[in-house]
LOVO-629864 format. One line per field, with one value per residue (C-alpha): residue in three letters; x, y, z. Coordinates in Angstrom, 1 decimal, always signed. Layout:
N
rest = (ALA;...)
xx = (X;...)
yy = (Y;...)
zz = (Z;...)
! end
This chain:
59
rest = (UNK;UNK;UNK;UNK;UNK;UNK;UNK;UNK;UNK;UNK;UNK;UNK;UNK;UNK;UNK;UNK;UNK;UNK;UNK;UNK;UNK;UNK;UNK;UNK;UNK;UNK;UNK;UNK;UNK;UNK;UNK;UNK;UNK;UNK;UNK;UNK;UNK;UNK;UNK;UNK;UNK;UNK;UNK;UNK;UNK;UNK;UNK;UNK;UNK;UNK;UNK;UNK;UNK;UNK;UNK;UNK;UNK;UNK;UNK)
xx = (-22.1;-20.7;-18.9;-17.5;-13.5;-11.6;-7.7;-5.9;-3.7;-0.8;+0.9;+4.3;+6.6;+9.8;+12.2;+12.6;+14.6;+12.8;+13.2;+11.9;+8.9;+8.1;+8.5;+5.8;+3.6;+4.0;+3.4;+0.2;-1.2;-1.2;-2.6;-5.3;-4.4;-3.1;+0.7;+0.0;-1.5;+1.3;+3.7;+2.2;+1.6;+5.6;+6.8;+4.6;+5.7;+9.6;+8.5;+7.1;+9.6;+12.2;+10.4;+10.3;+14.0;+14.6;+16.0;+13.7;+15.8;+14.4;+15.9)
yy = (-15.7;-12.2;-11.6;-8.3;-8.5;-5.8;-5.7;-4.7;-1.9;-0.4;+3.4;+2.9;+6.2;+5.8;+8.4;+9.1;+11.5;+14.7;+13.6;+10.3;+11.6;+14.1;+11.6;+9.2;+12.6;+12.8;+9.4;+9.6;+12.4;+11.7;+8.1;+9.4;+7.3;+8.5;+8.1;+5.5;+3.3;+4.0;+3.0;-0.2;-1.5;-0.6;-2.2;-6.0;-5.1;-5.6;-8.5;-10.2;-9.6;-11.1;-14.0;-14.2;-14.7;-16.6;-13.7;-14.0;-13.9;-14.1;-12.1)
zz = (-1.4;-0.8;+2.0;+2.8;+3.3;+5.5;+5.5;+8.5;+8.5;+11.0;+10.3;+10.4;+9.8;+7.0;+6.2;+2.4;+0.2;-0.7;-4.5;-4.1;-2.5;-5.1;-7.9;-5.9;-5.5;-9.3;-10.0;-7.5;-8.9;-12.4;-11.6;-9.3;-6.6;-2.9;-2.4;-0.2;-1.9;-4.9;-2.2;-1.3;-5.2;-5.5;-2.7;-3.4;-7.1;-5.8;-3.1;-5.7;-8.8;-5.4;-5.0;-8.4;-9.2;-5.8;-4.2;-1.0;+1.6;+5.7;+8.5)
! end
């Protein structure tokens, strides 16, 4: 059966170097996807490559 799934999401503000930023804008652009979502496919990219070589650590 289909069932309609909604995530939850929160803003949260980060400060990032100029640089970096334009390279995501780059990246976003060229991909067709907002920079948002680029930055959330790159940061569970690193979480899992972490987990991957046991390098999960909890604070």
């Amino acid at each position: 059966m289909f069932q309609v799934k909604k995530k939850e999401y929160v803003n949260k503000t980060f400060r990032i170097e100029r640089e970096l930023l334009e390279k995501l804008c780059e990246v976003a652009q060229q991909e067709n996807i907002s920079v948002n979502e680029l930055v959330v496919q790159c940061c569970e990219y690193a979480l899992d490559d972490m987990k991957a070589k046991g390098k999960n650590r909890k604070n």
